[in-house]
N, C-alpha and C positions, 0 to 999 in steps of 0.2 A: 356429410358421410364421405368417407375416401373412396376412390378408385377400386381399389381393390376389396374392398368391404361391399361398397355398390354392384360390383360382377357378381361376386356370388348372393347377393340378396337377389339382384337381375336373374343370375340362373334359376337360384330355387324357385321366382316369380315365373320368369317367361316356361319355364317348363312345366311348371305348375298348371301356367294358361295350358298352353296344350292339352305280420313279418314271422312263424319263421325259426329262425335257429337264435341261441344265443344274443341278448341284447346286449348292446355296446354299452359301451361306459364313458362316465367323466373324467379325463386327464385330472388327478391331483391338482396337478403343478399347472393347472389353468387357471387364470382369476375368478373372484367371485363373481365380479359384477359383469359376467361375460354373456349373451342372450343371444349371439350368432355362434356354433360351433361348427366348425368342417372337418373333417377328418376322409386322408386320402392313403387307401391299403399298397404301397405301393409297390411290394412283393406282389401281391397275387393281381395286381394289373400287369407287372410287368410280365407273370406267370401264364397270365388269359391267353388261350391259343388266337384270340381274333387280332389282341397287340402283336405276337411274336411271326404272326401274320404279315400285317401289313405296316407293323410303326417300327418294333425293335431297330430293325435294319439301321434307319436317320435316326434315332431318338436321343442317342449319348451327344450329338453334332446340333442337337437341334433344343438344347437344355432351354428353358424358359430364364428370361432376363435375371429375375428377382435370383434365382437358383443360383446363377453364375456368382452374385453376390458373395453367397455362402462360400461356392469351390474358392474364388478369389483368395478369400481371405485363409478358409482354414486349410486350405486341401483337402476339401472335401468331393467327393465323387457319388453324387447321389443314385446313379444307376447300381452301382456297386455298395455302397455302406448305408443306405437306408432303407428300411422296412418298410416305415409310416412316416406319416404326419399328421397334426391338429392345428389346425389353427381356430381361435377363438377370438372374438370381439365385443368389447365394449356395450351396455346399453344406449350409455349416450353419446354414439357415435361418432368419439373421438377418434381420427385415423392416427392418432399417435402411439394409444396405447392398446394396439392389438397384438393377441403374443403367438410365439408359432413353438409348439413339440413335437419336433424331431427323432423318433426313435430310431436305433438301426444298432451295427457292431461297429462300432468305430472303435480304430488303434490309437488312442489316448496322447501316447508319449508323440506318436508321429505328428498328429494333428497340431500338438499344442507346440512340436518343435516348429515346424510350417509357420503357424500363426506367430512363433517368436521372431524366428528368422525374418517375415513380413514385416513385424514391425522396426527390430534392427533395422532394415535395410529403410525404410520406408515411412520417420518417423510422423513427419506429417500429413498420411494418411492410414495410418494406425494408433489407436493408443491402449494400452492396458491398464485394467484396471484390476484389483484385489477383492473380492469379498467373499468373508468367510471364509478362508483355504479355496476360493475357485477365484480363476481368472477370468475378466469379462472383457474382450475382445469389442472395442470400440472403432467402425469405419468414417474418419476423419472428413469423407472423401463426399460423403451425401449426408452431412451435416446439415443441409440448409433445405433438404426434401423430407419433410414430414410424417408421409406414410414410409418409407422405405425401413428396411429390417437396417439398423444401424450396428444393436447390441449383441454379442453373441456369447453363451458359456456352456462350454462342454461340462455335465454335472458329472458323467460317467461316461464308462463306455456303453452304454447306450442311451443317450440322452444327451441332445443337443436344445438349448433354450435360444430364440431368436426374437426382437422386437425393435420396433425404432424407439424403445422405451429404457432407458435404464434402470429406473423404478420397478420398471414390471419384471425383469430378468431377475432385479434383485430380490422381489417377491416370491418368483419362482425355487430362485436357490435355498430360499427362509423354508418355502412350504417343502422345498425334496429333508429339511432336518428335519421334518414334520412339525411345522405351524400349521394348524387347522383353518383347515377352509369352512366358508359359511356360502355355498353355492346356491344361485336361484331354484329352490325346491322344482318347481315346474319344469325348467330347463330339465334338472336332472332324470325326472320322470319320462320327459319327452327322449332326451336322447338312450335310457333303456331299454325305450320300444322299437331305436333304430337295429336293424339287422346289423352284430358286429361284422360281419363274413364279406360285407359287400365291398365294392372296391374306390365307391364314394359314397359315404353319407354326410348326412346335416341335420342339425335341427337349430332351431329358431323360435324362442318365445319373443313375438313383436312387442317390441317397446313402443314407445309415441317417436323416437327416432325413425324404427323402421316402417311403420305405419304412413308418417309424414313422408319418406322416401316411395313407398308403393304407391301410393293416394296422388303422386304427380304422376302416375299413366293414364291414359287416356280413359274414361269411364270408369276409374274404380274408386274414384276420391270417397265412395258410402262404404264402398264394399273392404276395404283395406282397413277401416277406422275398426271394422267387424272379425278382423282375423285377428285369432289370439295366436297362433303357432304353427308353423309348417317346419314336418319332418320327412325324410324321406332320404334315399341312394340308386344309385347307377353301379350295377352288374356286372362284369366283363365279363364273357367265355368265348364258347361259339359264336353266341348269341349277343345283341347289348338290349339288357332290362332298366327300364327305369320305373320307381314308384315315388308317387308322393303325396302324403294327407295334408290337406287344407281343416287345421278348426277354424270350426267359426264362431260366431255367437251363438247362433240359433242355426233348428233346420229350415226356419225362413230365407237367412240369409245364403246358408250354403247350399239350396235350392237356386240363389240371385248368381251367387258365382258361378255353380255350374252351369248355370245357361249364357252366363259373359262367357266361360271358358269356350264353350261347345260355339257362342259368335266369333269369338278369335282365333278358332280353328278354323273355319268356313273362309275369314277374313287369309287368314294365311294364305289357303290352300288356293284363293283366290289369285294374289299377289305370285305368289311362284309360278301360275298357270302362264300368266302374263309377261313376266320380267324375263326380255330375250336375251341377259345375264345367266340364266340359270339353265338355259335352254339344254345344255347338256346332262344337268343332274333331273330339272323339273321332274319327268317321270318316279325316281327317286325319291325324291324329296316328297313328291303327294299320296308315293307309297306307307312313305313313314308317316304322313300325318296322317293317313286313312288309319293306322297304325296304333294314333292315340286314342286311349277312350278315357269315359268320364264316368265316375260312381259317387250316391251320395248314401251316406248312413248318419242320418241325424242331423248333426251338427255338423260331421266331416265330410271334405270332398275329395274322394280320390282319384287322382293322375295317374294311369300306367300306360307301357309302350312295350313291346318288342321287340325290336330289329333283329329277324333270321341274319343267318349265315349267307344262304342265298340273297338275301339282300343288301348286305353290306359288299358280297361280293359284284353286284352288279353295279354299287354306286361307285365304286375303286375301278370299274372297267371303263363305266362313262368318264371318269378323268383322264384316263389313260387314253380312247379313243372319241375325241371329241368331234361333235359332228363340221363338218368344211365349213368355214364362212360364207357367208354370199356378201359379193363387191356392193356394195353401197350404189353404185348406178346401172348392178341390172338389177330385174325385176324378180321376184323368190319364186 
């Protein structure tokens, strides 16, 4: 399982441990055989008064690595010309052929004059390719890194196709003339019931990939082999909300999770009480876990959290004013 497939199976699990309005949908232009999807709103994050708070200010200075990829090559500026994003993955946890959609208002002619100029100037770390009337933007440069986004093709002006997969860009381009998709019915049903509005969600039908990945954490190698799917998203506003359903097999089982869940809390809350690392957030931090609660209905088990205003505000003050050190040879 790649790197970056493993974070978010990680998150959706560790926060797990710890709808609504309109249900979202399946990108099209995603693969069939896809059974992890994410999807990141990223207008209305950047819109949430609790970002424009406290992140806006660094956030265009502080783009995340994989991103810069993107601007690199096309000229792209995703604080500015992106709405969303999807990214989707593989069943059998190939990190190569995972695809990323991109939506926003991108100016077309400028993008693809960028990326031409790039590759003039720049042949051996660019190369173009044709398919079907679209160009697919090839990075020369992380050739030999496997999971990284290599391929790129602007379909439109708003849709941008991104994958370390050339195959799968060119599937994408096949499926926007409309070549019919055959998508895992279950995934599809799962991700309906996610809340579109939210400013991350996911769902996940576990394959024997991700099962076999969850099942190496500690204590859950029964319980993992038991989960058919987790869905669920994270909120911006004031406030940060987060939810997420655990199925299970049975209500035996998600009876078994819930009580692992509700020990890896306890474990948690344990571990930050201790660690003179955290010493300035601790209080914080065991707010928030006080924070998480656990529900079971049936077969499912559900995750949610809160985080007031007030609280976020008090953890951004413990950074800012962190408590004095004490010298190591006197006494506390």
């Amino acid at each position: 399982m790649s790197p970056l497939r493993s974070t978010f199976s990680a998150v959706a699990f560790v926060f797990g441990a710890l709808a609504s309005a309109r249900g979202a949908e399946l990108d099209k232009l995603l693969p069939d055989n896809a059974d992890l999807v994410v999807s990141v709103n990223v207008r209305q994050i950047l819109d949430a008064p609790v970002m424009k708070k406290y992140v806006l200010p660094e956030l265009e200075s502080k783009i995340l690595s994989e991103t810069r990829k993107i601007v690199g090559l096309l000229g792209l500026n995703p604080i500015k010309d992106v709405t969303s994003f999807t990214v989707a993955f593989p069943a059998d946890g190939d990190s190569s052929r995972w695809v990323g959609i991109i939506h926003g208002d991108f100016d077309v002619r400028r993008l693809q004059a960028a990326a031409d100029q790039f590759a003039q100037s720049r042949p051996d770390g660019v190369a173009v390719h044709q398919h079907d009337q679209v160009r697919i933007y090839e990075d020369l440069t992380h050739k030999n890194q496997k999971s990284v986004p290599r391929f790129f093709a602007l379909l439109d002006k708003d849709v941008l196709v991104a994958s370390p997969s050339k195959a799968c860009v060119v599937e994408a381009v096949a499926r926007r003339g409309g070549l019919p998709g055959k998508a895992n019915a279950d995934l599809v049903t799962l991700v309906g019931k996610q809340e579109g509005k939210q400013s991350v969600w996911m769902a996940a039908v576990t394959s024997a990939a991700m099962k076999d990945q969850l099942g190496q954490k500690a204590n859950m190698q029964a319980l993992a082999g038991k989960m058919l799917s987790i869905g669920g998203g994270l909120t911006l506003g004031e406030d940060i909300r987060l939810n997420l359903r655990l199925q299970m097999a049975d209500a035996n089982t998600a009876r078994d999770m819930r009580r692992q869940l509700e020990a890896l809390k306890a474990v948690a809350m344990l571990a930050v009480s201790v660690n003179e690392d955290l010493k300035d957030y601790g209080p914080v931090l065991i707010d928030v876990l006080n924070a998480v609660t656990f529900s079971q209905d049936q077969g499912v088990v559900g995750v949610d959290l809160t985080v007031p205003a007030a609280l976020i505000e008090k953890g951004v003050q413990s950074g800012k004013n962190p408590a004095p050190k004490v010298p190591a040879d006197k006494p506390r």
